[in-house]
C-alpha positions in Angstrom: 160.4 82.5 66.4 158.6 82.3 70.1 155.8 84.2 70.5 155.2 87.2 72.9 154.2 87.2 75.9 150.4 87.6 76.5 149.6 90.7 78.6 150.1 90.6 82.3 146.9 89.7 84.0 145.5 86.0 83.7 145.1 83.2 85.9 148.4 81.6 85.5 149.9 85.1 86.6 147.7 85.4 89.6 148.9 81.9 90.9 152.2 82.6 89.9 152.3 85.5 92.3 150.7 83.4 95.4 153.3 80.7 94.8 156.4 83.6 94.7 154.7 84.9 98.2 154.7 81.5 99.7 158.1 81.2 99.0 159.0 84.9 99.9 157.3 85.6 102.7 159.3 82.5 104.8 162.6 84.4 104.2 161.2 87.4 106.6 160.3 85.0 109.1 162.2 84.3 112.0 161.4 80.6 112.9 163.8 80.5 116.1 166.0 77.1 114.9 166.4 75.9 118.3 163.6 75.0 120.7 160.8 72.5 120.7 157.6 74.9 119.1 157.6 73.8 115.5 154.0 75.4 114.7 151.7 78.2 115.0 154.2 80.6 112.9 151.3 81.3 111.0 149.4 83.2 114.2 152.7 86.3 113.3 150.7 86.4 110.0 147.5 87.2 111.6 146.2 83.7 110.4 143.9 82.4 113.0 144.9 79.1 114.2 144.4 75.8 112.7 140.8 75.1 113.2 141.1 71.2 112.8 143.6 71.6 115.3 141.2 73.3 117.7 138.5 70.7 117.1 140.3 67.1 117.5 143.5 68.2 119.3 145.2 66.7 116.2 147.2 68.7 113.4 146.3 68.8 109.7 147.9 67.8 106.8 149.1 71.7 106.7 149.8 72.3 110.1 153.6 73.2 110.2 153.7 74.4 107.0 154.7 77.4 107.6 157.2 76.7 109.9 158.7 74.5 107.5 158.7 76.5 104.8 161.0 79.4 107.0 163.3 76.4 109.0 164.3 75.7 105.2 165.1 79.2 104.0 166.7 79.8 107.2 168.6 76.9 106.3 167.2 73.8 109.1 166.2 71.4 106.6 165.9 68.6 109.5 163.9 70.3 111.4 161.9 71.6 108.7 161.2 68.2 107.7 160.3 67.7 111.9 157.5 71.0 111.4 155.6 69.3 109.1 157.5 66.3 106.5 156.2 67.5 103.5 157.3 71.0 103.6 160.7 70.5 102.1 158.9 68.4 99.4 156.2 71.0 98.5 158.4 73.8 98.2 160.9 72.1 96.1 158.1 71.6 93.8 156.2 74.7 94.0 159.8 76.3 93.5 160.4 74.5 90.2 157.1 75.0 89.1 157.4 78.8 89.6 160.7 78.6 87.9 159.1 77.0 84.6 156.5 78.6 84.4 158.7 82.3 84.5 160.8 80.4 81.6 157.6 79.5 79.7 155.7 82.9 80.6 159.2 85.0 78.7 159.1 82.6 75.6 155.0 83.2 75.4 154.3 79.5 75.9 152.5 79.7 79.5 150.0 77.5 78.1 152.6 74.6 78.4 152.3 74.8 81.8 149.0 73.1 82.0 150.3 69.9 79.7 153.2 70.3 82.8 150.5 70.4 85.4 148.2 67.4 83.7 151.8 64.8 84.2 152.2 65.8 87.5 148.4 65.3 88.6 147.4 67.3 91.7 146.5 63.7 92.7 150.2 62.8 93.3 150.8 66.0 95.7 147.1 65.3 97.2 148.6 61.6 98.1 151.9 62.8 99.2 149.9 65.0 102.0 148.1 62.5 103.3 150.7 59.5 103.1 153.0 62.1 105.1 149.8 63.4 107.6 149.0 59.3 108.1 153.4 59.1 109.2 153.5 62.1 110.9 150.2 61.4 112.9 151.8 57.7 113.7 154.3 58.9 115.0 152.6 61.7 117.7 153.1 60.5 121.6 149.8 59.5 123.3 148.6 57.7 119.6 
């Protein structure tokens, strides 16, 4: 018999509901799919702009981001991948990993998640962003 859930409210909740907004809030977004300017969507957010950006005239390992994230709900998964390569990656994953944890959270097993977490090592998505920043920054003119 699975258990019940545990009562709204806990950590795993809280992320839960800031990886459902990362993946919402894109849909609302109009990302224009033509043109050239594949960053600073963040700026309609009232983010301030990337400060590494600012600083070394280079962009982060998030820069794009955003702009990825909205070119692939709008549908432009090659220029998605252009705004920032691992975009389409990342939100792939943080969609399955919202997905599960929804699944887990109904059968009262939300605990799970952390095994789930623990095989997947932040480590491997920490060395996809910076195997995909070193590419991308390889491949900026004037380098």
């Amino acid at each position: 018999m699975p258990k019940t859930p545990s009562k709204f409210g806990t950590p795993y909740d809280f992320f839960a509901l800031i990886i459902a907004g990362a993946l919402i809030v894109p849909f609302f977004l109009d990302p224009g799919t033509t043109g050239t300017n594949l960053s600073g969507l963040h700026t309609r957010l009232h983010l301030p702009p990337c400060l590494f950006l600012v600083i070394t005239g280079l962009p982060c390992p998030f820069c794009g981001l955003t702009t990825s994230f909205a070119l692939l709900t709008h549908g432009a998964l090659g220029r998605a991948f252009l705004a920032n390569p691992s975009g389409p990656p990342l939100y792939g994953i943080m969609l399955c990993l919202l997905v599960i944890y929804v699944i887990l959270r109904l059968r009262g097993r939300e605990n799970l998640l952390l095994s789930l977490i623990n095989r997947i090592s932040g480590k491997m998505l920490i060395i996809m962003l910076v195997v995909m920043w070193i590419a991308r920054l390889a491949v900026i003119p004037g380098n």
